[in-house]
C-alpha positions in Angstrom: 0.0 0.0 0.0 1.1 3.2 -1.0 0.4 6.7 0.8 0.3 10.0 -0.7 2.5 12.3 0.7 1.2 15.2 2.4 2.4 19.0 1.9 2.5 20.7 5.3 3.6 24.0 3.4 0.8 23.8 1.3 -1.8 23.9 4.1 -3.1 27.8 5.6 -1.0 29.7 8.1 -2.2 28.9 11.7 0.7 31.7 13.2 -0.1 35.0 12.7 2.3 36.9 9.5 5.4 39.5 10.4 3.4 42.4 9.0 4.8 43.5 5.4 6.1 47.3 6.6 8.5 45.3 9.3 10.3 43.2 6.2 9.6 46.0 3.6 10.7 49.2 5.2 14.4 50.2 4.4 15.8 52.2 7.3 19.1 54.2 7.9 19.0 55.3 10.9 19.6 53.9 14.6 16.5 54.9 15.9 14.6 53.2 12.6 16.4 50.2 12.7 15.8 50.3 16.3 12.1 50.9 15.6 11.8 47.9 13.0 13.6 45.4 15.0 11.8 46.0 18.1 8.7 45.5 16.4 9.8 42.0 14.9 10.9 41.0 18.3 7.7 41.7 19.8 6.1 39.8 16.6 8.3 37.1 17.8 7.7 36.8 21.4 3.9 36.4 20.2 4.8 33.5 17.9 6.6 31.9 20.8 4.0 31.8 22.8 1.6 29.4 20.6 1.2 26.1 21.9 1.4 25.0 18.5 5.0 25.9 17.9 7.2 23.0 18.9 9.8 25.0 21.0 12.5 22.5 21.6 12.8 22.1 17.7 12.6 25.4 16.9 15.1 26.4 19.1 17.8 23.4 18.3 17.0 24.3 14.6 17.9 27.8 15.2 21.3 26.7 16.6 22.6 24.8 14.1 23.3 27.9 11.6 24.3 29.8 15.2 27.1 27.1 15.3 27.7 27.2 11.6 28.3 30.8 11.8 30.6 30.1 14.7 32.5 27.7 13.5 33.4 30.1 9.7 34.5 32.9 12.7 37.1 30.8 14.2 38.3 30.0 10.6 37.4 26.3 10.3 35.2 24.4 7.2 33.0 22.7 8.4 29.7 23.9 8.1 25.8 22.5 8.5 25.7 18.9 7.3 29.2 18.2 8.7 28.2 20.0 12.3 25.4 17.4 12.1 27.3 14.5 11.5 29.7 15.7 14.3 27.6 15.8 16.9 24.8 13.1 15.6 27.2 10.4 14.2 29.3 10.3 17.2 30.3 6.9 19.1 30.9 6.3 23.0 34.1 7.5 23.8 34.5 9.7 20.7 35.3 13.6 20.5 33.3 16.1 18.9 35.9 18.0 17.8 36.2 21.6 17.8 33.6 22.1 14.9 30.8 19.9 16.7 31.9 21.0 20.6 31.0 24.5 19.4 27.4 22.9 18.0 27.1 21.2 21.0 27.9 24.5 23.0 24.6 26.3 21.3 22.6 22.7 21.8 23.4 22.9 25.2 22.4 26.6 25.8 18.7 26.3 24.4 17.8 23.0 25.8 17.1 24.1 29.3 15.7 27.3 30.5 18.4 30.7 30.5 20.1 30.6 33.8 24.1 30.9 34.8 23.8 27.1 35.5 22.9 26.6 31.8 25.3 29.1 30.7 27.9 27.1 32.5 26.9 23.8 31.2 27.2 24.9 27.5 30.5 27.1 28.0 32.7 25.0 30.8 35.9 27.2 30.1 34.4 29.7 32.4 33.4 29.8 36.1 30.3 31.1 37.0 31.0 34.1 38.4 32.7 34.7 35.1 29.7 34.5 33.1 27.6 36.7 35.7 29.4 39.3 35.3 29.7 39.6 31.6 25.9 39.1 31.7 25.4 41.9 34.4 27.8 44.3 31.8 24.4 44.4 29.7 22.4 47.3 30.7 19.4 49.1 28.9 16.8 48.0 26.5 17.1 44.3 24.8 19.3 44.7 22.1 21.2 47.7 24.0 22.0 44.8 26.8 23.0 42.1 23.8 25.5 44.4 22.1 27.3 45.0 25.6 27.3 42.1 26.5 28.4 41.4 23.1 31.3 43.5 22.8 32.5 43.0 26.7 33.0 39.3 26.2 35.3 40.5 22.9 37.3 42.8 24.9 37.7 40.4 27.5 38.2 37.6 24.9 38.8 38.4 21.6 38.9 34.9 20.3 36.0 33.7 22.4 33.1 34.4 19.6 30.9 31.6 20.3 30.8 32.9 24.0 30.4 36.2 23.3 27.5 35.0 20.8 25.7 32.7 23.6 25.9 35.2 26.3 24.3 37.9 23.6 21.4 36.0 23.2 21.3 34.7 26.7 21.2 38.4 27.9 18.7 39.8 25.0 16.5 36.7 26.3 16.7 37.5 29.7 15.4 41.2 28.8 12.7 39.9 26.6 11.4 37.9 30.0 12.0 34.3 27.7 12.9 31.6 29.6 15.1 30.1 26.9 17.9 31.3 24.9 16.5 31.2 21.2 19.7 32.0 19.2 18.8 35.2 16.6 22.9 37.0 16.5 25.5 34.8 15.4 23.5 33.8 11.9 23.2 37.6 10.9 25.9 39.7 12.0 29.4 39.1 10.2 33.1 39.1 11.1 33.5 42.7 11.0 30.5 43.4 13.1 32.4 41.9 15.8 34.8 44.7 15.5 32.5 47.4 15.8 31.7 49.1 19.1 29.1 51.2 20.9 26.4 52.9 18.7 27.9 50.8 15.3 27.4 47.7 17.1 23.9 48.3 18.2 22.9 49.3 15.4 24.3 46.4 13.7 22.8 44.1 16.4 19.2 46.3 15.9 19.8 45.1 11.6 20.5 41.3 12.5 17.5 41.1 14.7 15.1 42.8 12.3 16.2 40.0 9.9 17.0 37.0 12.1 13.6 37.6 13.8 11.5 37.1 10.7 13.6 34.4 9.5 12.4 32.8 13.0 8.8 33.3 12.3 9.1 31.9 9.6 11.0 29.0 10.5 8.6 28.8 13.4 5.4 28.6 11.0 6.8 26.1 9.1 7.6 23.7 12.1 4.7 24.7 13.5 2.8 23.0 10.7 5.1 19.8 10.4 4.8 19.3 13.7 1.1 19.0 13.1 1.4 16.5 10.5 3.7 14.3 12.5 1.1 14.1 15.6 -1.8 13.7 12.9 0.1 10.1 11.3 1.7 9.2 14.8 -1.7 6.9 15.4 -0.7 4.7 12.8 2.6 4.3 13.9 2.8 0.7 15.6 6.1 0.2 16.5 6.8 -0.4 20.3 8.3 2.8 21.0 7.2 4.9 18.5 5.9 7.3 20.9 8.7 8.3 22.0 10.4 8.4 19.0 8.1 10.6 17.4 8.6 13.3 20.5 12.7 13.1 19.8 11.3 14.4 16.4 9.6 16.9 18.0 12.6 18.2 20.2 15.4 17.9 17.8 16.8 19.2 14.8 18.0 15.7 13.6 18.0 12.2 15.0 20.1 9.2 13.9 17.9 5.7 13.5 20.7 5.0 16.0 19.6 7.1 18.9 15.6 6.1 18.5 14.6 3.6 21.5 13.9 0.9 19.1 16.1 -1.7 17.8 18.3 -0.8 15.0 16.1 -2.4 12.0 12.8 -1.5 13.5 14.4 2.3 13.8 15.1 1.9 10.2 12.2 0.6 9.2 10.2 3.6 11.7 12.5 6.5 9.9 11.3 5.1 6.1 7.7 5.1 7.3 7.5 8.3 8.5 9.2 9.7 5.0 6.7 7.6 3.2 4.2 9.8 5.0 5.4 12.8 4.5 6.3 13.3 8.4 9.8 13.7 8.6 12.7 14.4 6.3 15.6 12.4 5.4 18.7 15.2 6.1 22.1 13.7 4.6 21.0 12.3 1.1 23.1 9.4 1.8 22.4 6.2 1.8 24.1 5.1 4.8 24.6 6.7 8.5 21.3 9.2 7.4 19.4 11.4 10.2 16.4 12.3 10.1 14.1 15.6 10.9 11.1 17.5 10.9 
């Protein structure tokens, strides 16, 4: 028996649309850029408050280009499907490397709500009362507190642009009353942004969130939707297990047959049924060690 496939994009927006003037309006100055990023912010924080928007995933999504852009900072290659493999495709006993420990550095600072703890989990070089008081140099309105926060890690720490990047977000999410880190700098600003300081860098911060923020509602729409579909075909699913396979889909950018609590042909088997139905995605376009996703 064969199943149609269907088309989450295809079905009607359930989230509400970033109004056309916020992705439309060109702006020059710092109090317009200011203006137009605050207002796709606030658009934001109403999109992640639906119930329908599957949180975990979006935000582990979101972290993956955060890492990406990281990781082409420091210099190194390796970009998306290799940050994947490095942190998906790894045995007991094996390192990350430096590529997927800064991946797993952003995975680790979304998964559990914004605190110092969490901060310290995902960025172990530093003590505490490090972190604290880089975090406490933020002062001001949201994206006023990112960018100092932002360039007093990099005076601190030049080199350090992950950290500087985590405790960004960390500290515009702290303003913004989230409870989670949900990674909108690194992707948007470039390496000469990093360089910039006081007024240059806000407003350079205020232009990455204007755009990073819509690219999250969008993102956020579109999981919103596959997320949906998965939940609607997870009745047929019979596999022992499948249950809680299908909420690792629901909580993470990509999973490896590997890591489902099934055995490893009955994983399989689960991952091609669930593409058959149009519920989830096959990532690599290999034909051996794939992951899957949403």
């Amino acid at each position: 028996m064969t199943f149609a496939r269907p088309d989450p994009i295809s079905d009607r927006d359930t989230l509400p649309r970033m109004p056309a003037w916020v992705t439309s309006a060109r702006a020059e100055t710092l109090e317009d850029v200011a203006f137009l990023s605050g207002a796709a912010l606030n658009h934001l924080h109403l999109v992640l408050g639906r119930e329908e928007v599957p949180q975990a995933l979006l935000r582990d999504r979101l972290a993956l280009p955060a890492a990406e852009a990281c990781v082409e900072f420091s210099g190194r290659p390796e970009r998306a499907g290799e940050l994947r493999d490095a942190v998906h495709l790894l045995r007991p006993g094996d390192l990350p490397g430096p590529a997927g420990e800064t991946c797993l550095a952003w995975r680790r600072a979304v998964e559990r709500p914004v605190s110092i703890k969490t901060l310290a989990r995902a960025l172990p070089a530093f003590e505490p009362g490090q972190i604290a008081a880089w975090l406490d140099a933020g002062q001001g309105m949201p994206v006023t507190r990112a960018a100092m926060v932002l360039e007093s890690v990099l005076i601190d720490a030049p080199r350090m642009e992950t950290t500087a990047l985590i405790l960004a977000d960390a500290a515009l999410a702290r303003a913004l009353c989230w409870d989670h880190l949900v990674p909108l700098l690194a992707a948007g600003l470039k390496r000469a942004d990093l360089r910039k300081h006081g007024d240059d860098l806000r407003l350079a911060c205020h232009r990455t969130l204007n755009s990073s923020a819509v690219e999250a509602v969008r993102l956020a729409t579109d999981l919103a939707r596959r997320a949906t579909h998965l939940k609607a075909v997870a009745p047929k699913l019979r596999a022992k297990g499948a249950g809680d396979a299908v909420e690792m889909f629901l909580t993470r950018d990509a999973v490896a047959p590997s890591a489902l609590p099934l055995p490893d042909r009955a994983a399989r088997r689960l991952c091609d049924r669930l593409v058959d139905l149009g519920a989830v995605r096959e990532l690599t376009g290999r034909d051996t060690f794939r992951l899957y996703g949403v």
